[in-house]
C-alpha positions as CSV (number, residue, x, y, z in Angstrom):
1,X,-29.4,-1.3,-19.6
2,X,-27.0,0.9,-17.8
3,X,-26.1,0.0,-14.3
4,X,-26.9,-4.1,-14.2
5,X,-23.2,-4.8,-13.6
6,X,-23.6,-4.5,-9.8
7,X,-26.9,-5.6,-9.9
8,X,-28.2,-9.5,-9.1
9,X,-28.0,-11.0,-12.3
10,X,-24.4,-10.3,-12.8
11,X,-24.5,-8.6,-15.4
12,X,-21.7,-6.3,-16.6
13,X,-22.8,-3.1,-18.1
14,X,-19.5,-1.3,-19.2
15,X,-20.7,1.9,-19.5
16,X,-21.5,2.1,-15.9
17,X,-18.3,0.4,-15.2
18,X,-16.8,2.9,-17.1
19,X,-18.0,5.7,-15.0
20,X,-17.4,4.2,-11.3
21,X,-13.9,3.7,-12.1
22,X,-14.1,7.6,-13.6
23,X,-15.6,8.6,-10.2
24,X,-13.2,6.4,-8.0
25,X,-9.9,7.9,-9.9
26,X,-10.8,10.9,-9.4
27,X,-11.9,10.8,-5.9
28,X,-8.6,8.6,-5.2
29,X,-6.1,11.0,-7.5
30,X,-4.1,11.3,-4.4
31,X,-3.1,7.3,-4.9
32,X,-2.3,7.8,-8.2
33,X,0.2,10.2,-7.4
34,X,1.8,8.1,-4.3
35,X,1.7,4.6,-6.2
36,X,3.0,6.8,-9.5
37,X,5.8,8.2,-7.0
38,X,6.7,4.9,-4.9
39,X,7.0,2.8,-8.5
40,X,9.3,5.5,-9.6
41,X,11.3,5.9,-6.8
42,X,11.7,2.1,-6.1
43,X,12.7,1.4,-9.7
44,X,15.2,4.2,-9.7
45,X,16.7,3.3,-6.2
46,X,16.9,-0.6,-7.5
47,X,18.8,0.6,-10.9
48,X,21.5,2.8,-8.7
49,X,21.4,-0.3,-6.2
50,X,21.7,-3.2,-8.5
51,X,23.9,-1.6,-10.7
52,X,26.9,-3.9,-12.3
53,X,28.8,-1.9,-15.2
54,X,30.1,-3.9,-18.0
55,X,33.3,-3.0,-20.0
56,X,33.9,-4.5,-23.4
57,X,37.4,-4.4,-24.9
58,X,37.5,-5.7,-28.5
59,X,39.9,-6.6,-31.7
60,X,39.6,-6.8,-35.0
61,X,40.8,-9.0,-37.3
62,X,41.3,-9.5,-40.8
63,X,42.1,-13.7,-41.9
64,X,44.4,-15.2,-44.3
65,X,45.9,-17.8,-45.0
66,X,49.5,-18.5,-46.4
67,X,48.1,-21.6,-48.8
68,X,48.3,-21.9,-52.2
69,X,44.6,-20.0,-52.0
70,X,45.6,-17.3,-50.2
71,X,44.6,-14.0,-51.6
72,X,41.3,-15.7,-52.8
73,X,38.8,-13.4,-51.6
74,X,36.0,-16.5,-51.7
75,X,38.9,-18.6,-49.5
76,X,39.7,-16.0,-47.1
77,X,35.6,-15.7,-46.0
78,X,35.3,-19.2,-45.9
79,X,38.2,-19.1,-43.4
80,X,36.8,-16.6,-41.5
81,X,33.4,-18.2,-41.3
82,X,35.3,-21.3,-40.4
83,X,37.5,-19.5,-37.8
84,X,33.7,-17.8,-36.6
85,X,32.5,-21.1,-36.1
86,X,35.0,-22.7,-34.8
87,X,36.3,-19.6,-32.2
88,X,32.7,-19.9,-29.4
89,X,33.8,-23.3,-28.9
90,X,37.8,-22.2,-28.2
91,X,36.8,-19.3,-25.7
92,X,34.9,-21.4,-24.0
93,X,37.0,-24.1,-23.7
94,X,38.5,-25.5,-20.6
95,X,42.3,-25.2,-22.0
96,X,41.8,-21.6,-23.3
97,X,40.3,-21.2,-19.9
98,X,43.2,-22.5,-17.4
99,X,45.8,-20.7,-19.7
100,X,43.8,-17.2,-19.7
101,X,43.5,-17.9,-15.8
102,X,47.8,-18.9,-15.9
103,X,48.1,-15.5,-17.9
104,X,46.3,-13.3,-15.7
105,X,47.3,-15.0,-12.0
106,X,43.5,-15.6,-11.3
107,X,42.2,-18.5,-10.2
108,X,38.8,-17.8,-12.6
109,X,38.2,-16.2,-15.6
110,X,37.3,-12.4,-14.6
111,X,34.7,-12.0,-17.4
112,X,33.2,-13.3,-20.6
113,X,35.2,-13.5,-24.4
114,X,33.1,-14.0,-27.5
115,X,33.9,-14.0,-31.3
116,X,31.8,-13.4,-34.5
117,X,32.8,-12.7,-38.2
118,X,31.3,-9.6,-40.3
119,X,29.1,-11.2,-42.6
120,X,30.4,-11.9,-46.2
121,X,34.3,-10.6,-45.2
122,X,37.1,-11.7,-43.8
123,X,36.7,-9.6,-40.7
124,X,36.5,-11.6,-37.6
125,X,36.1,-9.4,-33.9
126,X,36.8,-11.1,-30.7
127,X,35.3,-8.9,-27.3
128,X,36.1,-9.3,-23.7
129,X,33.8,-8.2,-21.0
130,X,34.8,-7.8,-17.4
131,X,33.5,-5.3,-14.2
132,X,36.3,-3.2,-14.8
133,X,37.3,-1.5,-18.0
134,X,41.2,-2.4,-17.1
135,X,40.2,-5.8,-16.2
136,X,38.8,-6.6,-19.4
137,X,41.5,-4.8,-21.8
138,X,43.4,-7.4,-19.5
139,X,41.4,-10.5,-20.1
140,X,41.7,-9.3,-24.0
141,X,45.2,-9.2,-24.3
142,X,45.4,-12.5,-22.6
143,X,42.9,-14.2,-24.8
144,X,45.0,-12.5,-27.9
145,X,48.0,-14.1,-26.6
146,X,46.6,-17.9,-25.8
147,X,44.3,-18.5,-28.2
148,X,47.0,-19.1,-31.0
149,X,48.3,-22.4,-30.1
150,X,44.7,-23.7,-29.5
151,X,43.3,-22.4,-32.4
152,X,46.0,-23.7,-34.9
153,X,45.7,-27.2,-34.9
154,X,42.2,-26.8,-35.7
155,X,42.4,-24.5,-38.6
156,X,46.2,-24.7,-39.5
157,X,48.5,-21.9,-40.5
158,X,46.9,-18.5,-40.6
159,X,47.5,-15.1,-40.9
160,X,45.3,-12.6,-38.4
161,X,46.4,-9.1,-39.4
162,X,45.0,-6.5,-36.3
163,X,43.2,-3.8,-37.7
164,X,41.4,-2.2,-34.6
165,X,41.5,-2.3,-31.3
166,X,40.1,-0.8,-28.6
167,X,42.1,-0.3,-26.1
168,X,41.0,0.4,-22.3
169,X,37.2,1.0,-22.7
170,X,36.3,4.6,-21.3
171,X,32.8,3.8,-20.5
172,X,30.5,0.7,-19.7
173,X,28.5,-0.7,-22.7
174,X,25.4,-0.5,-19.9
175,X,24.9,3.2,-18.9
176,X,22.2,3.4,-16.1
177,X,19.2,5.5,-16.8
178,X,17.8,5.9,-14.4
179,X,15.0,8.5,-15.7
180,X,13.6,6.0,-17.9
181,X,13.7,3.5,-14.3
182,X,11.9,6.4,-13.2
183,X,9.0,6.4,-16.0
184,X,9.1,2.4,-15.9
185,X,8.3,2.8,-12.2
186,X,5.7,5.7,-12.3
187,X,4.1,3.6,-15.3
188,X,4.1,0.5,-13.4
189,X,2.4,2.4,-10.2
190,X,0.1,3.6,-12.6
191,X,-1.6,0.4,-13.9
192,X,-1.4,-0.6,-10.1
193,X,-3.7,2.5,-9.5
194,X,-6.1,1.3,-12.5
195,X,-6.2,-2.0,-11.7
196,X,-7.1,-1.4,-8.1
197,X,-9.9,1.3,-9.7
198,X,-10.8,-1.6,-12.0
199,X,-11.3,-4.1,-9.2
200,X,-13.0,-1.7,-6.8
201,X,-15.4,-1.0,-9.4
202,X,-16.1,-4.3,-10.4
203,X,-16.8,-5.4,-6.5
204,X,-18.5,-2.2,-5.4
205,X,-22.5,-2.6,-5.4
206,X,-24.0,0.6,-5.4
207,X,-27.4,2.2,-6.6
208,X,-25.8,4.2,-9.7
209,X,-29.6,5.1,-11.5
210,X,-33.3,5.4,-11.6
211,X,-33.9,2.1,-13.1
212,X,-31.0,0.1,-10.1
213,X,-32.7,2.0,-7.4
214,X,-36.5,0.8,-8.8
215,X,-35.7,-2.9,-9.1
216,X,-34.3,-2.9,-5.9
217,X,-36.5,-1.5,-4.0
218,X,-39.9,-1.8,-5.6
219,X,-40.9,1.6,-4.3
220,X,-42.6,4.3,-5.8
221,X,-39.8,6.6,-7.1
222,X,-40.5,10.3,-6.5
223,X,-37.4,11.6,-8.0
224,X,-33.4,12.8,-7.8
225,X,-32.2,15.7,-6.3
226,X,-28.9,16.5,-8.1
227,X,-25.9,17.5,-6.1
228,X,-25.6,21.0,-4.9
229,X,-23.4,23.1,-3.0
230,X,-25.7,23.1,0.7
231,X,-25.8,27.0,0.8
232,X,-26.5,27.3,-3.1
233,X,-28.9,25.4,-4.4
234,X,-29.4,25.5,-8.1
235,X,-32.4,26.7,-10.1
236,X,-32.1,22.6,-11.0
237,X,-32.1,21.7,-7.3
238,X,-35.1,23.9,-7.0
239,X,-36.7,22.4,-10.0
240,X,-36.3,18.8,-9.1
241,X,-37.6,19.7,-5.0
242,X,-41.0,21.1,-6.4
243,X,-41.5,18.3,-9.0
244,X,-40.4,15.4,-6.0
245,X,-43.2,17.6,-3.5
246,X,-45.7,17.4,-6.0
247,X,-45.4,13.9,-6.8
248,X,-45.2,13.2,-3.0
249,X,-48.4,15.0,-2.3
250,X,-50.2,13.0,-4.8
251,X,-49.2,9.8,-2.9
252,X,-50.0,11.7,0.6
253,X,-53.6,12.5,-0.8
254,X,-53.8,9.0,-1.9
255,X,-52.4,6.9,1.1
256,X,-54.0,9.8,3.4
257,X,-50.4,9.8,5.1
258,X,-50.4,13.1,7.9
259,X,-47.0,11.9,9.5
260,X,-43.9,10.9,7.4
261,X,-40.7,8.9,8.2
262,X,-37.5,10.0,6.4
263,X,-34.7,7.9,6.1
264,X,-31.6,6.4,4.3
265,X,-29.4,3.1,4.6
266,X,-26.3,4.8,6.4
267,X,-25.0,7.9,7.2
268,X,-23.7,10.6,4.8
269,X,-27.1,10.0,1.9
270,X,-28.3,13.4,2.9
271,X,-31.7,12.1,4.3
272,X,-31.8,15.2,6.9
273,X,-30.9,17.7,4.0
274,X,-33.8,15.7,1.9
275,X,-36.5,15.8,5.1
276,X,-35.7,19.5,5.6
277,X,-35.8,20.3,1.7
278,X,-39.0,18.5,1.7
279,X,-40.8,20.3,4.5
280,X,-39.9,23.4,2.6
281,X,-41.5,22.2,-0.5
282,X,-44.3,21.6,0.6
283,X,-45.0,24.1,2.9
284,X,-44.6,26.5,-0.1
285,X,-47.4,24.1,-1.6
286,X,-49.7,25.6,1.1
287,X,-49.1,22.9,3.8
288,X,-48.5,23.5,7.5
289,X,-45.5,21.3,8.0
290,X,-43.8,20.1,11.5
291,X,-40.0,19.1,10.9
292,X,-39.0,16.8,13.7
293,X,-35.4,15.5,14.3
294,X,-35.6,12.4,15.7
295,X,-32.6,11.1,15.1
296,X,-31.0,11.2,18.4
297,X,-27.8,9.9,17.7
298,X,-26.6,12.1,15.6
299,X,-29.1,15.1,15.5
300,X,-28.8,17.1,12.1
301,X,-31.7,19.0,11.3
302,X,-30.3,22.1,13.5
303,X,-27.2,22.5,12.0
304,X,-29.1,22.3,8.1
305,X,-31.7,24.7,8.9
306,X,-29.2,27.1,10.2
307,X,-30.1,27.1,14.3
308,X,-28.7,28.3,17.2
309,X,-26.0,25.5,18.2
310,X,-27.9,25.6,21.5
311,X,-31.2,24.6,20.4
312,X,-33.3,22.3,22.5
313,X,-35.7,19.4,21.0
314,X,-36.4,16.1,20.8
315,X,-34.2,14.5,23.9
316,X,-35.7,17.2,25.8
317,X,-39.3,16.4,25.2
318,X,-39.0,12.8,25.4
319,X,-37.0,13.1,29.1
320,X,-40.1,15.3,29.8
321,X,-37.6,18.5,30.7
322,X,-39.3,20.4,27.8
323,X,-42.8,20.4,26.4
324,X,-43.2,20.2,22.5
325,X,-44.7,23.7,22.6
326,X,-41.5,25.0,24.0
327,X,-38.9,23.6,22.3
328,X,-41.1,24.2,19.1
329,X,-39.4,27.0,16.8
330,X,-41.4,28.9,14.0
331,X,-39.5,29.5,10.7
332,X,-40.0,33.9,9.9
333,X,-43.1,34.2,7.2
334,X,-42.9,30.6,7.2
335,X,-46.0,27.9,8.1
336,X,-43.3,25.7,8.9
337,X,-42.2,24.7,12.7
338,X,-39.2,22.6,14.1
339,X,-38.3,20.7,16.7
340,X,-35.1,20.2,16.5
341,X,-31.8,19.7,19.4
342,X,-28.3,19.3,19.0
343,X,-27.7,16.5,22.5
344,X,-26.7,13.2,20.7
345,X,-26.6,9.8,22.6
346,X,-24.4,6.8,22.1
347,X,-27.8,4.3,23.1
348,X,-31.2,5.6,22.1
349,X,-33.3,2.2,22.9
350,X,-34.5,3.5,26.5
351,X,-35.7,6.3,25.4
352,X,-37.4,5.5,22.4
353,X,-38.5,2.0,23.4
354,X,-41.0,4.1,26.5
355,X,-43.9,4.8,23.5
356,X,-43.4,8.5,24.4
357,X,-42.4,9.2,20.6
358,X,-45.6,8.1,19.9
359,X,-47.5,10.2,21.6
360,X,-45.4,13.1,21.0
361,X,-45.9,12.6,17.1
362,X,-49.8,12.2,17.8
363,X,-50.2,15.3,19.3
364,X,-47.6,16.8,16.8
365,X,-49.9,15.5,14.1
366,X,-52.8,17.6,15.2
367,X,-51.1,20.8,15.2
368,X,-50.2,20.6,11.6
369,X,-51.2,19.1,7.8
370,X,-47.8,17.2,8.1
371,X,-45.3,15.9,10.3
372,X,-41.8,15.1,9.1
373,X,-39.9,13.0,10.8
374,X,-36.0,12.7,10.5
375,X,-34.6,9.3,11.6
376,X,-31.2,7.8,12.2
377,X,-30.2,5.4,9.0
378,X,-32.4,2.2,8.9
379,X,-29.6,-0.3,7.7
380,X,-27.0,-0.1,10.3
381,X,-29.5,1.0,13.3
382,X,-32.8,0.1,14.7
383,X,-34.2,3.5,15.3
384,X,-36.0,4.1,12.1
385,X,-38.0,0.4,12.0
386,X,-38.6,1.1,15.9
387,X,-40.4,4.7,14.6
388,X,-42.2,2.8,11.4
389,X,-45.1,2.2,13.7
390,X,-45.2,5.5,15.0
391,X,-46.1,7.4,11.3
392,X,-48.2,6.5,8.4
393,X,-45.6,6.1,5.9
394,X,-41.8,6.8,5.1
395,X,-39.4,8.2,2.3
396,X,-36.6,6.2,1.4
397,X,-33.3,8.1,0.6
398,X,-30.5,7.1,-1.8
399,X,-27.6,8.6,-2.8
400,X,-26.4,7.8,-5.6
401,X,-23.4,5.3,-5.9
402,X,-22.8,5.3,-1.9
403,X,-24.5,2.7,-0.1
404,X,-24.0,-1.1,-0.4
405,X,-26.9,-2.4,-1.9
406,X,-27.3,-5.1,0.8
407,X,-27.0,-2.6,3.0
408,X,-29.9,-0.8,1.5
409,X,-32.3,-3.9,0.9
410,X,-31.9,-5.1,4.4
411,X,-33.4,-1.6,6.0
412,X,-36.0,-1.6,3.5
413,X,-36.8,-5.0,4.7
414,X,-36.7,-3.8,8.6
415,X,-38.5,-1.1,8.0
416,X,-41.0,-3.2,6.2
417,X,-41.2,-6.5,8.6
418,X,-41.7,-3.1,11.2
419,X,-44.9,-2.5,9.3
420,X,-43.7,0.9,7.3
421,X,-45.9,1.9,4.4
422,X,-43.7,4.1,2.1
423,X,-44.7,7.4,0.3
424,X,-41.8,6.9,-2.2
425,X,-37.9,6.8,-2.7
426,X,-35.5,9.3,-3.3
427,X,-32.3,9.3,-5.9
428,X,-29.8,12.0,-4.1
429,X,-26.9,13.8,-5.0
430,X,-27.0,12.9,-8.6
431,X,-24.7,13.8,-11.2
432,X,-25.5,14.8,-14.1
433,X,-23.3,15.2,-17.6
């Protein structure tokens, strides 16, 4: 079933794994392109660092022998394989060694010699490598001047006609390139970038659907509002609010709920956008609806509907500077009133903790079919489970692949052990293929 990989079973459902890591790439692009940029750089900047060029200077030979054979094709390669074998063990001798060293004045050998035959002929190529291209035409000349005397009473009288040589290389056998570094690099940040996705995916547990949200909650689900742009909401958006009011006033009528908690886990699920779409859905149902931002911390409900930034409301009521009546503003050709207030507070628990709220929401509660109640977030704060006994039920907000599931569970469970009834839950900002 699609999203039991961050569920608590275990359970890994790729599909949904699939998609998280889709959603965190492309909200992370931006580390794609630095890790993709650093890898690159870096590998470049080591190539161009560690750089060591290598010059090969070669001969080529072709063997003979002055015996009785010699001439014989079949003999010749048979002394060139023998000269092939024999030769790795000469050039890396300790005599050819001291007397290359004697040659050249140096104390080591300035480079590496090696010799191989050309298979089936009697072509044998000996190569010297060194740091310099001069240094290792030297160290070849000087190998082509020792190595006779050592290599003679090994394999007797022989013939070694040059053919080719190189002379001083012009260029190193190992050219940096440092574009493919670069791709190397970019490709390495790359796989960092999915893996880190991969990983993040794996560990992040989040409501992703419908059926996540419902086991984890066991609360009625009322529906998801998919996400919107806030000042152009969809005919969808639309849609889903009228079919999440109507299933909401079916559980009002049933529960006879007059005053109505709204709330999320943390900050940023759109609960105040939700509470204020839902007191316009149903008040176009026919319902006189009071909107009241109680979320004192961070008051929202102002800024959503569209207020004057100077608005008075809750904070004023409660400190008894205001009544409701006058802080109390009527949406035009609307049955819908709010009491909203833009003065947040660092420490609500005074002010709340006085019972004041509840009367306020009483008396609210007469004046209208249904008060809305807009509360900070219950899993990080104690606001919302303080309010539970204040209003006959609550609505749960989700949004969709944010909050940590334990997160989410634990203010369920406040608001619960605080004696909250709830109306229903709510899937938000949904995306939909």
């Amino acid at each position: 079933m699609n999203g039991e990989m961050r569920l608590e079973d275990g359970r890994i459902d790729l599909t949904s794994l699939a998609e998280t890591m889709w959603k965190q790439g492309r909200r992370f692009w931006w580390l794609l392109l630095l890790l993709a940029g650093i890898g690159a750089t870096a590998c470049s900047f080591l190539v161009k660092k560690t750089y060591q060029p290598v010059y090969t200077a070669f001969a080529a030979y072709a063997v003979s022998s002055d015996s009785v054979y010699a001439g014989n094709k079949n003999y010749e390669q048979k002394v060139a394989e023998q000269i092939g074998v024999v030769f790795p063990y000469i050039l890396t001798s300790d005599v050819l060694r001291e007397k290359v060293c004697e040659k050249m004045g140096t104390k080591t050998m300035p480079g590496s010699i090696d010799a191989s035959v050309v298979q089936d002929t009697n072509l044998i190529t000996i190569r010297a490598r060194a740091a310099s291209a001069g240094r290792a035409y030297e160290l070849l000349q000087a190998v082509l001047a020792c190595y006779p005397e050592i290599l003679h009473p090994v394999t007797g009288v022989l013939k070694m006609e040059l053919l080719d040589e190189s002379g001083v290389p012009h260029q190193p056998d190992n050219i940096p390139d440092g574009r493919r570094a670069a791709l190397e690099g970019a490709g390495g940040g790359s796989l960092l970038f999915i893996l880190i996705v991969l990983f993040g995916a794996m560990a992040k547990k989040t409501v992703r659907n419908r059926e996540d949200l419902q086991r984890l909650t066991q609360i009625h689900y009322l529906g998801s509002l998919p996400k919107t742009r806030a000042k152009k909401r969809s005919a969808a958006f639309l849609d889903a609010r009228y079919a999440i009011c109507a299933r909401l006033e079916k559980e009002l009528k049933k529960k006879n709920m007059h005053t109505l908690l709204v709330t999320s886990a943390v900050a940023g699920e759109g609960k105040t956008t939700v509470a204020c779409n839902l007191a316009l859905g149903l008040e176009k149902k026919g319902y006189s609806v009071l909107l009241l931002d109680a979320d004192l911390r961070k008051p929202a409900v102002c800024r959503t509907m569209q207020l004057d930034s100077g608005t008075e409301g809750a904070y004023e009521v409660l400190t008894g500077q205001r009544t409701a009546e006058e802080v109390k503003i009527r949406c035009r050709d609307t049955q819908l009133c709010v009491i909203a207030g833009t003065k947040s507070l660092s420490s609500t628990q005074q002010i709340l903790g006085t019972g004041k709220i509840a009367e306020i929401i009483k008396q609210l509660e007469k004046e209208a079919d249904l008060v809305i109640v807009d509360t900070p977030p219950a899993g990080i704060l104690s606001d919302a489970a303080m309010l539970a006994s204040c209003v006959d039920g609550g609505v749960f907000v989700v949004r969709q692949d944010f909050a940590d599931v334990r997160i989410l569970t634990e203010g369920i469970r406040e608001l619960s052990e605080a004696g909250m009834e709830f109306a229903g839950c709510i899937l938000n900002q949904t995306e939909h293929k």
